[in-house]
C-alpha positions, 0 to 999 in steps of 0.5 A: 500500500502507498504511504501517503504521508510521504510527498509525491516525487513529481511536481504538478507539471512533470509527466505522469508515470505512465503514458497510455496510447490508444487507450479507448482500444477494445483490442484484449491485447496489451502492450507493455514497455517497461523502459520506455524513457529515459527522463529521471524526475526533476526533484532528484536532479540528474542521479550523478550520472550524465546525459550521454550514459543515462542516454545509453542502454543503463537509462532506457531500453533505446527504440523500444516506445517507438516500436511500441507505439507502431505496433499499437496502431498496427493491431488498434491495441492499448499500450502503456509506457514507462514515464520516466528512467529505469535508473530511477526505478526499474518498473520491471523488477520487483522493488526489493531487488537491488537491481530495481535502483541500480547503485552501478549500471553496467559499470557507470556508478549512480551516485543518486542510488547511493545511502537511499533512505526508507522513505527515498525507496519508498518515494519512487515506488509509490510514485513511479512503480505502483501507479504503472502497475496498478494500470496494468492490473486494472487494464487485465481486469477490464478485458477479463470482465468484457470477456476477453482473454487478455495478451500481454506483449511486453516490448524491450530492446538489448544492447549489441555489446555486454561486457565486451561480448558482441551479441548476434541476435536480432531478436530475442523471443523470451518465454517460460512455460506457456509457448503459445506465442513464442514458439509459432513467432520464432518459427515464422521469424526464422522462415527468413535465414537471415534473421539471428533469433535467440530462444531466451536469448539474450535473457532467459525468462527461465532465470526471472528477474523481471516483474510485469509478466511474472505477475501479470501474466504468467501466475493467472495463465494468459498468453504473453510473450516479451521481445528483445530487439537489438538497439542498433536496429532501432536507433533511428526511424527507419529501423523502428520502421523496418523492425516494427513492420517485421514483428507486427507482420509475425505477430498478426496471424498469432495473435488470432489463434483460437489457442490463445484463448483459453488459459494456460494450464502447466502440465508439471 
């Protein structure tokens, strides 16, 4: 529950936490992107670290809004976004995970992540974390109580290089348990050789650290799928064009599959 003694983080003019596209939608399929900005609130200044690396992969998930806004308008789908850096709050991780707000980001320190209080943690969670995940859960219920099985596709992207190591992949396709979607997108993504495909790869969602599906989709059995795309391929209009024209066409016979609807039951 939010601590409503403590102010909110956000002054009255800043943007929400969250930002709803084509939210009048009827569509049971619902966009999520968790990282999809990289602007960190004005009340805590810059976080110690500079534009050019909150800028970077550490700040935000690069391209990944812009795919999520095309593919929203390709399926007339609701899609919620993140409002503000994963530095701040990482709103697809559980709040007690030390990943959530991060002290070090792939090596550049976040001095503003350092020696928080109580109370600081608890600021970015009531403010940013629970408010987005509460329109999620909200979201889900609207479209179970109209009938409807709802999808969740949550949008992400990856750096090309971690840690020094080139990754290959174009896209990454992550899934746990229920395939429903994953497995028929990697078979028609990989119909073109000249797609690198990863199956839990870059990230497994064998091994979770997220919190969006994990609690959203998987414990109450509907489909979902998240999509890793390589930054570099959507750094600029034209590869959110192109890599968003790929995915929407894999995704269109899928996402109306009679399998889809009916909820998922783990055999193990």
């Amino acid at each position: 529950m939010a601590d409503t003694s403590l102010p909110s983080l956000l002054a009255a003019e800043e943007p929400p936490a969250y930002e709803w596209v084509n939210a009048a939608s009827a569509s049971p399929v619902l966009l999520v992107c968790d990282h999809a900005s990289n602007r960190v609130p004005r009340a805590l200044g810059d976080l110690g670290v500079g534009e050019a690396d909150r800028s970077r992969h550490i700040g935000w998930d690069i391209g990944a809004a812009e795919v999520t806004r095309l593919l929203a308008a390709r399926f007339d789908a609701p899609a919620i976004l993140t409002g503000y850096s994963r530095l701040v709050i990482d709103c697809n991780r559980d709040p007690s995970d030390p990943s959530a707000m991060p002290q070090m980001a792939d090596g550049t320190p976040v001095p503003g992540n350092e020696a928080l209080s109580g109370s600081d943690r608890q600021r970015r969670i009531d403010t940013l974390f629970r408010p987005y995940q509460a329109e999620i859960a909200a979201r889900v219920a609207a479209i179970r109580a109209n009938g409807q099985m709802p999808v969740l596709l949550a949008i992400h992207s990856f750096t090309p290089v971690f840690k020094g190591a080139e990754r290959p992949w174009h896209l990454g396709i992550l899934w746990n348990k229920d395939d429903r979607i994953a497995g028929p997108l990697m078979e028609t993504l990989r119909a073109d050789p000249a797609l690198c495909i990863g199956d839990n790869q870059p990230y497994s969602a064998r091994e979770p650290e997220g919190f969006t599906l994990e609690h959203h989709a998987e414990p109450a059995g509907l489909p979902h799928v998240l999509v890793e795309i390589r930054q570099d391929l959507i750094s600029d209009p034209e590869g959110v064009q192109r890599w968003a024209g790929i995915l929407g066409d894999a995704l269109a016979a899928i996402l109306n599959d009679p399998a889809l609807n009916h909820i998922f039951q783990d055999s193990q």
